[in-house]
N, C-alpha and C positions, 0 to 999 in steps of 0.2 A: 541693868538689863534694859535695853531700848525696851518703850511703849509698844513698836512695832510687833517684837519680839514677843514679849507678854502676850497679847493679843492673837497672834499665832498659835502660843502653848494654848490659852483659853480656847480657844475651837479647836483644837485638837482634844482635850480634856472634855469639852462639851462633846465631841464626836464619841470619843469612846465611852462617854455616862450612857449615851444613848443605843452603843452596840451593844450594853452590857444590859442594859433594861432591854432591848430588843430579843436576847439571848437568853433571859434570863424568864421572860413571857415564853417563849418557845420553849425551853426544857420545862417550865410549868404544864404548856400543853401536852408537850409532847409524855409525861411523867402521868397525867390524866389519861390519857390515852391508853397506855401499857394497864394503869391501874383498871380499868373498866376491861381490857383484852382479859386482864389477868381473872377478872372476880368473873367474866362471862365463862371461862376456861375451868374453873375450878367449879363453877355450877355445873359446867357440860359433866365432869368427870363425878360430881357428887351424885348427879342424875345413873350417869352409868354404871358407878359403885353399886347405888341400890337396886337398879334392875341385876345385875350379876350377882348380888348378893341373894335376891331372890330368888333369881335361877339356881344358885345352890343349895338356897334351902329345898326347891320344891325337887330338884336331880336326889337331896339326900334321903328325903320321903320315900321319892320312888324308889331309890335301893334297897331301904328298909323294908318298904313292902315287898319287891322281889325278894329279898332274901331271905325273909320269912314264908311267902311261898316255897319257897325252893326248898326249906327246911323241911316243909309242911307236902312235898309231893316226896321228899325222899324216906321221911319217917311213913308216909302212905305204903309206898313203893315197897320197902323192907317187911311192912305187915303185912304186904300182900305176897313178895315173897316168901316169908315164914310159914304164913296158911299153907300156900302152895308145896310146898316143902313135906308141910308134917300132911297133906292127902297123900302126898308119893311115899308117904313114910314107909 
């Protein structure tokens, strides 16, 4: 193989060690990048879990306590109808 020739391959082989290091910094960054998107993304949605998970604890409170009113004006309700009943008796 001509000298010339060698010498040709060799900067070509130096050109592409250097695309590859060049490409290889960049998917580095660019792999930082996605990972920091990703851990900000997963904070947004842990934050939102626990506010929603809040909100259903406090929605199931409230039902519990309406429903227990509700219980508590219809057992009224019937006692009061009853009385009413047995005066017309």
């Amino acid at each position: 193989m001509p000298a010339q020739r060698i010498a040709a391959l060799e900067q070509q082989l130096q050109a592409a060690t250097e695309a590859v290091a060049s490409l290889t910094l960049a998917s580095a960054e660019a792999v930082a990048q996605l990972t920091a998107a990703n851990t900000e993304a997963v904070n947004k949605l842990t934050l939102a879990n626990a506010e929603l998970t809040e909100q259903l604890a406090d929605a199931d409170n409230r039902f519990r306590k309406l429903k227990r009113s509700a219980r508590n004006d219809d057992s009224a309700l019937r006692s009061q109808l009853a009385t009413a009943q047995s005066r017309r008796g």
